[in-house]
Chimera marker file (.cmm) of the C-alpha trace (Angstrom):
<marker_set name="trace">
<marker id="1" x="121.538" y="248.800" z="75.512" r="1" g="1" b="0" radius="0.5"/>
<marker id="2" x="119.261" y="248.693" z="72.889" r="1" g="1" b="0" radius="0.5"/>
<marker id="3" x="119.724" y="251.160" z="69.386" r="1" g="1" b="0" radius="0.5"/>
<marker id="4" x="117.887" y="254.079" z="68.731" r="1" g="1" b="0" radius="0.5"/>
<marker id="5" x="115.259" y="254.048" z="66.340" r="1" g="1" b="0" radius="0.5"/>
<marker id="6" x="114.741" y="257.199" z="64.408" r="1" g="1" b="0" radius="0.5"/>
<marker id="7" x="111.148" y="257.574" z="62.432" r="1" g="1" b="0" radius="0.5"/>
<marker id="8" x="109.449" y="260.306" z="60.704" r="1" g="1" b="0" radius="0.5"/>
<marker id="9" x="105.620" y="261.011" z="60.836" r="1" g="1" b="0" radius="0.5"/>
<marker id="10" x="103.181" y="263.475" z="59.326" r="1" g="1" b="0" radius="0.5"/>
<marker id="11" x="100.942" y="264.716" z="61.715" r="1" g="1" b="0" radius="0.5"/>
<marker id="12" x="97.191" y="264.481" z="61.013" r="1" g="1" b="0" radius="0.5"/>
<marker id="13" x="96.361" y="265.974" z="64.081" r="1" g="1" b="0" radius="0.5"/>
<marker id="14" x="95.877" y="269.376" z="62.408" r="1" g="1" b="0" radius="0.5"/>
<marker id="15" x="95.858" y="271.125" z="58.577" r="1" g="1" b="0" radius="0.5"/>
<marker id="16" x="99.128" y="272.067" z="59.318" r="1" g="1" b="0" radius="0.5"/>
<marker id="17" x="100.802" y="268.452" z="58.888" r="1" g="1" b="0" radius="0.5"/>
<marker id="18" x="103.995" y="268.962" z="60.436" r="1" g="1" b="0" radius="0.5"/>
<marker id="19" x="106.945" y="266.622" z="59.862" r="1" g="1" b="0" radius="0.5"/>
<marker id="20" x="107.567" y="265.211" z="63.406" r="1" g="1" b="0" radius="0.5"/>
<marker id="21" x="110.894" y="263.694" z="64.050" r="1" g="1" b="0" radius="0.5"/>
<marker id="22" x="110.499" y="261.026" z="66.737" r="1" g="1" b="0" radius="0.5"/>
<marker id="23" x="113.970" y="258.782" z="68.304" r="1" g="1" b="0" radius="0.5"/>
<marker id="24" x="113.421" y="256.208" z="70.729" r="1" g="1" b="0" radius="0.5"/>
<marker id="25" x="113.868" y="252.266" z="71.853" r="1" g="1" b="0" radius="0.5"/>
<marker id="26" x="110.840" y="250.004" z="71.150" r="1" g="1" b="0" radius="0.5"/>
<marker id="27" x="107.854" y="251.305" z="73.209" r="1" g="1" b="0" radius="0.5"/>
<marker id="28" x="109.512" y="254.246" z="74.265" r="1" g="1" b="0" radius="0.5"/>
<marker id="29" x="110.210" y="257.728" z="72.991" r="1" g="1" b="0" radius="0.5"/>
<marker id="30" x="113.762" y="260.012" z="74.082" r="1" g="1" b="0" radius="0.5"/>
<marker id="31" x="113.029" y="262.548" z="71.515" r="1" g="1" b="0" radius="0.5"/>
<marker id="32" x="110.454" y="264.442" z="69.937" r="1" g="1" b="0" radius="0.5"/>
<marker id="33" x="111.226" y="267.398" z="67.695" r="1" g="1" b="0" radius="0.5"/>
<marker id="34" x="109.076" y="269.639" z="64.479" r="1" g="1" b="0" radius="0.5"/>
<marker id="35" x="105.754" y="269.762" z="65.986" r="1" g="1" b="0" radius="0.5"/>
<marker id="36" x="104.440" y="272.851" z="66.053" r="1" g="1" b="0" radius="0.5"/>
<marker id="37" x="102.007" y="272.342" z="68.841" r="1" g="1" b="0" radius="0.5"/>
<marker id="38" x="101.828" y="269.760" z="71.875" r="1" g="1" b="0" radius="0.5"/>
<marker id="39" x="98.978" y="268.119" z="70.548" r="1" g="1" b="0" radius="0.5"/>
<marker id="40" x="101.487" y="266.899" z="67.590" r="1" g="1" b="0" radius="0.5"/>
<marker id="41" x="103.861" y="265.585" z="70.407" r="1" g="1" b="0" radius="0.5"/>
<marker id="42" x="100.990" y="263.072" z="71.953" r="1" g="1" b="0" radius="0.5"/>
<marker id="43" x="99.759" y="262.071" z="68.528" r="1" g="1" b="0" radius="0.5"/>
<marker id="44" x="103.928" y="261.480" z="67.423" r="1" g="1" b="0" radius="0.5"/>
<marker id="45" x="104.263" y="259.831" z="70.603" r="1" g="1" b="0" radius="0.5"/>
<marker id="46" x="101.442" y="257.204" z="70.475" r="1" g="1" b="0" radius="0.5"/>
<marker id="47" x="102.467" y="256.908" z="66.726" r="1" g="1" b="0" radius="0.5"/>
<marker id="48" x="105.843" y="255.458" z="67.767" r="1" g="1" b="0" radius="0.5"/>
<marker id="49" x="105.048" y="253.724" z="70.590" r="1" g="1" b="0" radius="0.5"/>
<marker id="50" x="101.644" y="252.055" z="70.110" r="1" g="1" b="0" radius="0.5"/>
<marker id="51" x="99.826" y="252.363" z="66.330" r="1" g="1" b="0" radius="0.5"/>
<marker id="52" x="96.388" y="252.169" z="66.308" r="1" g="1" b="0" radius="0.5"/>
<marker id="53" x="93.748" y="252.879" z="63.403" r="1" g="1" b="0" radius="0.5"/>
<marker id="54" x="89.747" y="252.763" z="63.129" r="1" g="1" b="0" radius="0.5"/>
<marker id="55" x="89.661" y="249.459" z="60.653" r="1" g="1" b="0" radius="0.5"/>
<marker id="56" x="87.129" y="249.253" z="58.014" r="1" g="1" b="0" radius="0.5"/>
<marker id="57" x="85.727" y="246.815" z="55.925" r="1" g="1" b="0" radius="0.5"/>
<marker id="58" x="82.877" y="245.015" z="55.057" r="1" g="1" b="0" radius="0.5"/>
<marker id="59" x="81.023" y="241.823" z="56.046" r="1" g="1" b="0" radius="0.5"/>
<marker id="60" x="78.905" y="239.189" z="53.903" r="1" g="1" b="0" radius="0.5"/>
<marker id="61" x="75.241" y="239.493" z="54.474" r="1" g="1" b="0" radius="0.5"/>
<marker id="62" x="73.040" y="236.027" z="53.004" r="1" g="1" b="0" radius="0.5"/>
<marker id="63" x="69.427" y="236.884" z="51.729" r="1" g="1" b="0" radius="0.5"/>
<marker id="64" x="69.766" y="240.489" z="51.563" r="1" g="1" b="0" radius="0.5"/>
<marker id="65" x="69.570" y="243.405" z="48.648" r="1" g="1" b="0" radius="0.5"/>
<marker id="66" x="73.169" y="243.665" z="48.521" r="1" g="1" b="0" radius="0.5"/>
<marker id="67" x="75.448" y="241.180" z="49.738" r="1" g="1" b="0" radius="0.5"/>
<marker id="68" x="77.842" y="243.250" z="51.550" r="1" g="1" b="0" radius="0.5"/>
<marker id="69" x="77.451" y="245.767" z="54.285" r="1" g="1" b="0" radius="0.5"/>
<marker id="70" x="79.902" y="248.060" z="55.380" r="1" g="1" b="0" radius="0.5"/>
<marker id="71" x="81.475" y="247.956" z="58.965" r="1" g="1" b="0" radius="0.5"/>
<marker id="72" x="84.190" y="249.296" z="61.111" r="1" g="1" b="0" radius="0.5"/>
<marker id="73" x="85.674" y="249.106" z="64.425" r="1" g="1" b="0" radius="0.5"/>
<marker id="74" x="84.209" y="251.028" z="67.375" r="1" g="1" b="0" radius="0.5"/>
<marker id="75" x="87.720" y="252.022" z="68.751" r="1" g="1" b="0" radius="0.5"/>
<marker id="76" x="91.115" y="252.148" z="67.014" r="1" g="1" b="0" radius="0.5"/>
<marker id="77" x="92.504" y="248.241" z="66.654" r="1" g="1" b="0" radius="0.5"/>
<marker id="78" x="96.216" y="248.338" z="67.165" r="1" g="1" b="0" radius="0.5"/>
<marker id="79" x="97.907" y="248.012" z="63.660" r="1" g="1" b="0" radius="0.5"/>
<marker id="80" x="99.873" y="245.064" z="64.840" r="1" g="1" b="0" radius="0.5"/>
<marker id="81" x="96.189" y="243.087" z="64.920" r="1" g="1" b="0" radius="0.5"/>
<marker id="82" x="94.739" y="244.797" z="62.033" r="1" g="1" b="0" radius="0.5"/>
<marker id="83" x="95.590" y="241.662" z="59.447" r="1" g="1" b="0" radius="0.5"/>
<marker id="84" x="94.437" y="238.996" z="61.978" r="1" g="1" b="0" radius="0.5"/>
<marker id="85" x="91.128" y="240.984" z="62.449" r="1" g="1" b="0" radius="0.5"/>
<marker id="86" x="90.998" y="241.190" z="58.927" r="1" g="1" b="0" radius="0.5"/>
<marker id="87" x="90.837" y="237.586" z="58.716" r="1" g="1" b="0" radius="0.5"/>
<marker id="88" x="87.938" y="236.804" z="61.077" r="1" g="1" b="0" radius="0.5"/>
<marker id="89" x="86.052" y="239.945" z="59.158" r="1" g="1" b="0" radius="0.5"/>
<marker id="90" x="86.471" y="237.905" z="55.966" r="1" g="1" b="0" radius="0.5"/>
<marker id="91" x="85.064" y="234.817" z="57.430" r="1" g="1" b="0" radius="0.5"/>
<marker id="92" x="81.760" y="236.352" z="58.907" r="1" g="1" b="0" radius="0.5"/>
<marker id="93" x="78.724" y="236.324" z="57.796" r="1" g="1" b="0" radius="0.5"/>
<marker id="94" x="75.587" y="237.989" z="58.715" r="1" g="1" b="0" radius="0.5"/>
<marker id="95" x="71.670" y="237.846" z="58.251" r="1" g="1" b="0" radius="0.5"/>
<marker id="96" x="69.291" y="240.630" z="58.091" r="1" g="1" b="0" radius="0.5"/>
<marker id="97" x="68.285" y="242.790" z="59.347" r="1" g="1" b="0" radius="0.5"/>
<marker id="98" x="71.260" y="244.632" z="60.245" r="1" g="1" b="0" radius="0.5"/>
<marker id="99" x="71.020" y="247.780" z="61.610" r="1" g="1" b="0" radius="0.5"/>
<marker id="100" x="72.888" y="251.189" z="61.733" r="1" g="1" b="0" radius="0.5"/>
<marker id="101" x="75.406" y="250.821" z="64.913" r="1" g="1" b="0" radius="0.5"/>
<marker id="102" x="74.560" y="246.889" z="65.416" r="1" g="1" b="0" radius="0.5"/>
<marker id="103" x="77.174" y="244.983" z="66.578" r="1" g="1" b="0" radius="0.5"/>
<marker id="104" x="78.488" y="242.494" z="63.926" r="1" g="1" b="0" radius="0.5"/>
<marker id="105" x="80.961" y="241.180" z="65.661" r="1" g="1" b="0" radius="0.5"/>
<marker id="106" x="81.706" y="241.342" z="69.334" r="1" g="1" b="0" radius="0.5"/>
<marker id="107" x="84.623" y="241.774" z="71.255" r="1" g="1" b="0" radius="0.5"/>
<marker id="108" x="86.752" y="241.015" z="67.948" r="1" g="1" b="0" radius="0.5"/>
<marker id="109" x="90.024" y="238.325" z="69.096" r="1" g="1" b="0" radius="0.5"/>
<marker id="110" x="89.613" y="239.571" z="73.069" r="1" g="1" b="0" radius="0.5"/>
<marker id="111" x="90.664" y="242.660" z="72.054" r="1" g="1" b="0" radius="0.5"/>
<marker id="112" x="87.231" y="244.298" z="73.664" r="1" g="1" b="0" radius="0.5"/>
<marker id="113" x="87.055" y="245.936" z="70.528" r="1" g="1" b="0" radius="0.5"/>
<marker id="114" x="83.554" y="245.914" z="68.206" r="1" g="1" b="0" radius="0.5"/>
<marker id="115" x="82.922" y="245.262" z="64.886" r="1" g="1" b="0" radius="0.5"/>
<marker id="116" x="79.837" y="247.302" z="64.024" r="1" g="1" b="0" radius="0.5"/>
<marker id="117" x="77.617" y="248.539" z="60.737" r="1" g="1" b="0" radius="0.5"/>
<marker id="118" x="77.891" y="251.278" z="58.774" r="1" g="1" b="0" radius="0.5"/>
<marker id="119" x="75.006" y="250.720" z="57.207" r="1" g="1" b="0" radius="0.5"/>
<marker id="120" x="71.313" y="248.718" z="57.079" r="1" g="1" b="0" radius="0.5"/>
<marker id="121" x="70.614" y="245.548" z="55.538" r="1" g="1" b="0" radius="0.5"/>
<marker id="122" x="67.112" y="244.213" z="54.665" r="1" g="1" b="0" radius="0.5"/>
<link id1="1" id2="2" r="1" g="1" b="0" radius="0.2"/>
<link id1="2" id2="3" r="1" g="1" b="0" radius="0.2"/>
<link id1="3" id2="4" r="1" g="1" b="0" radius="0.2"/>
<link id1="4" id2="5" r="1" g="1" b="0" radius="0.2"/>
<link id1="5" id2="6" r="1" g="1" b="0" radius="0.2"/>
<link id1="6" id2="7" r="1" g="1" b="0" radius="0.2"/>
<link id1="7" id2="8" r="1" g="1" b="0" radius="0.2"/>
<link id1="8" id2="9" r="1" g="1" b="0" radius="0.2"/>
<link id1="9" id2="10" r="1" g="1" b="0" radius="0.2"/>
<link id1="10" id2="11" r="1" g="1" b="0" radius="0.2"/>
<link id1="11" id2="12" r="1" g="1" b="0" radius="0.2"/>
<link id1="12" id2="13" r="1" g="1" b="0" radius="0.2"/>
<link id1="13" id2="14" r="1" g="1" b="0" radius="0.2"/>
<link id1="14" id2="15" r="1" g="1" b="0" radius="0.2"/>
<link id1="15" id2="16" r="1" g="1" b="0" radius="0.2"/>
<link id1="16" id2="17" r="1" g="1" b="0" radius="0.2"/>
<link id1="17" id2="18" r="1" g="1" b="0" radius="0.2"/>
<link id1="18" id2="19" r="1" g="1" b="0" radius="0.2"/>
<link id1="19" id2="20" r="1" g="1" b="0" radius="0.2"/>
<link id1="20" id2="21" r="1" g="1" b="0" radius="0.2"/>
<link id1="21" id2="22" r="1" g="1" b="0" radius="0.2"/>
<link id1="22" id2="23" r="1" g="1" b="0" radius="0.2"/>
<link id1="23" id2="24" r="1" g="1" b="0" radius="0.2"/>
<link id1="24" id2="25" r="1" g="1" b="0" radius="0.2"/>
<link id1="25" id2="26" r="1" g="1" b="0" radius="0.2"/>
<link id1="26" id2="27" r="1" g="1" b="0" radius="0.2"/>
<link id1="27" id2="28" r="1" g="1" b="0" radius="0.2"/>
<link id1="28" id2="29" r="1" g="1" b="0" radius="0.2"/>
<link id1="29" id2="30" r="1" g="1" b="0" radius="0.2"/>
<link id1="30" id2="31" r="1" g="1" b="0" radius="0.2"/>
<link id1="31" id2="32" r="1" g="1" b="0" radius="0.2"/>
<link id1="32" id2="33" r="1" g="1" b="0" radius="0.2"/>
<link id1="33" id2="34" r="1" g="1" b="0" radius="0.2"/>
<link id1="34" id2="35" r="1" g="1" b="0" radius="0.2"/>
<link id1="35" id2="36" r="1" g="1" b="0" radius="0.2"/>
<link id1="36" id2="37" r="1" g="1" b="0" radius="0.2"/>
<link id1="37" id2="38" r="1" g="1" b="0" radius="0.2"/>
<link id1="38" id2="39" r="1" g="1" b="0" radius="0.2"/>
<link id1="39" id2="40" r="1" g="1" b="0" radius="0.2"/>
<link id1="40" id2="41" r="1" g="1" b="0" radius="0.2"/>
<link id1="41" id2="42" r="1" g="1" b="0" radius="0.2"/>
<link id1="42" id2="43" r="1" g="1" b="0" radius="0.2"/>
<link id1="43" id2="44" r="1" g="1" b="0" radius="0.2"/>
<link id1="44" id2="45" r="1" g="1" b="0" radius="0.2"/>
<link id1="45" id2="46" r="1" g="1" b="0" radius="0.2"/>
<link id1="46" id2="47" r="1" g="1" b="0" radius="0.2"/>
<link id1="47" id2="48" r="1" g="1" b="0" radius="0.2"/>
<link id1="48" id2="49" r="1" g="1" b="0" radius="0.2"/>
<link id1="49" id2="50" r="1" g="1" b="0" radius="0.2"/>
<link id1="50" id2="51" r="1" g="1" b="0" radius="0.2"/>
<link id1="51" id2="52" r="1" g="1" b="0" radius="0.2"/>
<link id1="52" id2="53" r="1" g="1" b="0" radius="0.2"/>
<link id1="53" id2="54" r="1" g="1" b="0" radius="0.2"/>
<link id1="54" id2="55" r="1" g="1" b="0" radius="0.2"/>
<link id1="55" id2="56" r="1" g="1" b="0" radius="0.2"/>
<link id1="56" id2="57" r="1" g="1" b="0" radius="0.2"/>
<link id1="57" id2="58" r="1" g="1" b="0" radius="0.2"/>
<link id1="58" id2="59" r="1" g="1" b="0" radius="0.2"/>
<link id1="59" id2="60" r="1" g="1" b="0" radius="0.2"/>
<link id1="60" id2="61" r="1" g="1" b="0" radius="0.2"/>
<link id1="61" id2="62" r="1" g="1" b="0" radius="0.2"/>
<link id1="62" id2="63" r="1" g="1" b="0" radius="0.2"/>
<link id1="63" id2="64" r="1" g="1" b="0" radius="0.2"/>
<link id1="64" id2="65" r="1" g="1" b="0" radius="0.2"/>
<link id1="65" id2="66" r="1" g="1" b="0" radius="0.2"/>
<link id1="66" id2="67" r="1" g="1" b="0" radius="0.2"/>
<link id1="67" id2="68" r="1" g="1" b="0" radius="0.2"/>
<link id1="68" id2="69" r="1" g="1" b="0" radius="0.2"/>
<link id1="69" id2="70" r="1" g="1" b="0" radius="0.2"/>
<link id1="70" id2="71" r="1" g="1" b="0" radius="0.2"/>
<link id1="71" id2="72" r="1" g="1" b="0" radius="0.2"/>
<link id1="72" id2="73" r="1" g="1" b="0" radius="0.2"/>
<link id1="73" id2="74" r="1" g="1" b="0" radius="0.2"/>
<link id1="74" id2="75" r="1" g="1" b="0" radius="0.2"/>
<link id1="75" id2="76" r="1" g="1" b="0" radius="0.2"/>
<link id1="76" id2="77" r="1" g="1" b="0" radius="0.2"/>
<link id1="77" id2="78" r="1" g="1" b="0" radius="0.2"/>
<link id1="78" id2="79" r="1" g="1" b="0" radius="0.2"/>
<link id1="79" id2="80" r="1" g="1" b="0" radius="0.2"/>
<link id1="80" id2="81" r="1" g="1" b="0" radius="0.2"/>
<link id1="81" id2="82" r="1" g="1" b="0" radius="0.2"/>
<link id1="82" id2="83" r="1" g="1" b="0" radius="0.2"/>
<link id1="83" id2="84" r="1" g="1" b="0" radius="0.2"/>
<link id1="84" id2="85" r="1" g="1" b="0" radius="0.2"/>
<link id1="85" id2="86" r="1" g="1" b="0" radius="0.2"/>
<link id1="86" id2="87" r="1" g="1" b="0" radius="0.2"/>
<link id1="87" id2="88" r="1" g="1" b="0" radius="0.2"/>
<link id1="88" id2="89" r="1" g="1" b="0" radius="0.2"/>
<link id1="89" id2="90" r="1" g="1" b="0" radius="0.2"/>
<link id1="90" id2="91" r="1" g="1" b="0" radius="0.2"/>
<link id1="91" id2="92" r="1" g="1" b="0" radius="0.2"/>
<link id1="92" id2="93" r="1" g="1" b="0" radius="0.2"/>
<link id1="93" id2="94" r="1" g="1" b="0" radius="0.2"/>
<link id1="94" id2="95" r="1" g="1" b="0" radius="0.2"/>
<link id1="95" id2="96" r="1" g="1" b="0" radius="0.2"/>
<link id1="96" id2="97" r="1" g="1" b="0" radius="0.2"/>
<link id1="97" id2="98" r="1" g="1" b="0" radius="0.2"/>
<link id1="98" id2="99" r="1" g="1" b="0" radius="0.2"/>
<link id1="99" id2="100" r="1" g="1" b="0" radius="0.2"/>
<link id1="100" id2="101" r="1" g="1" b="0" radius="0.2"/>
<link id1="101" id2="102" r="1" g="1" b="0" radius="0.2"/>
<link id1="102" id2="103" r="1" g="1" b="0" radius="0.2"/>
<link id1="103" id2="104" r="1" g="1" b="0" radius="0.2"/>
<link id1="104" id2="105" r="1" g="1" b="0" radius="0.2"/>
<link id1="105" id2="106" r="1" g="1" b="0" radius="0.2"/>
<link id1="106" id2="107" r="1" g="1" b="0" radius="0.2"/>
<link id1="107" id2="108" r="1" g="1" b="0" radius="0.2"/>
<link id1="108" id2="109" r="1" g="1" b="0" radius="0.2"/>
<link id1="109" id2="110" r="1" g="1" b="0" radius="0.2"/>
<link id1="110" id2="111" r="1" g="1" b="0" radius="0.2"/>
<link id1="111" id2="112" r="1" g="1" b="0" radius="0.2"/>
<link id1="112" id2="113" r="1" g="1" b="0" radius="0.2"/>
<link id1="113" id2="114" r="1" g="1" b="0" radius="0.2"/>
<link id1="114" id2="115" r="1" g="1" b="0" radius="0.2"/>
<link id1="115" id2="116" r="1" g="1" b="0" radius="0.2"/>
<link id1="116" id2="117" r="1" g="1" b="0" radius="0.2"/>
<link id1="117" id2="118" r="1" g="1" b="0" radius="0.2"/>
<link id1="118" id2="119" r="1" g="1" b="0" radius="0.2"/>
<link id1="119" id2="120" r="1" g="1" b="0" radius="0.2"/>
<link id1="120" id2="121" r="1" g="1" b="0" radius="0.2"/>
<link id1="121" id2="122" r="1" g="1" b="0" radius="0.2"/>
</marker_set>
């Protein structure tokens, strides 16, 4: 049987940012306790099991006005992949124009997750 794993979080599903106590086995939660509401429980839950955050960054751009434009991921990248994504964002480049939305880089390392601008570029 495999040990418990006890780990505190801060909720930032709210102002309130409750201390949430979660225990559980890798990829699965037993115990969830000092949320004040059961929105805190999913967030605590997902926190534990599966972390995920919106990644951003910024991406070379050749023969522009400035030579970096800002970008960020369309959905949340698990955190697990966050470094490895980092790496192929590092070793893109881009031409203008860019646009406000466009995709920079598509369906980043099969994850079916975009890498998309934050910004123009002329």
């Amino acid at each position: 049987m495999e040990e418990t794993i006890k780990k505190t979080f801060t909720c930032i599903i709210c102002p309130v940012g409750c201390q949430i106590d979660v225990r559980g086995i890798p990829g699965k939660t037993t115990l969830v306790e000092g949320n004040d509401c059961e929105r805190g429980i999913k967030y605590a839950k997902e926190e534990y099991c599966h972390p995920t955050r919106i990644l951003t960054s910024s991406v070379l751009v050749k023969g522009a006005r400035t030579p970096l434009i800002p970008v960020r991921s369309n959905e949340p990248v698990p955190k697990e992949r966050i470094q490895d994504c980092m790496k192929v964002i590092k070793e893109t480049v881009v031409y203008p124009p860019v646009r406000l939305h466009d995709i920079v880089i598509p369906d980043i390392l099969g994850t079916g997750i975009h890498i998309v601008a934050t910004s123009d570029a002329e």
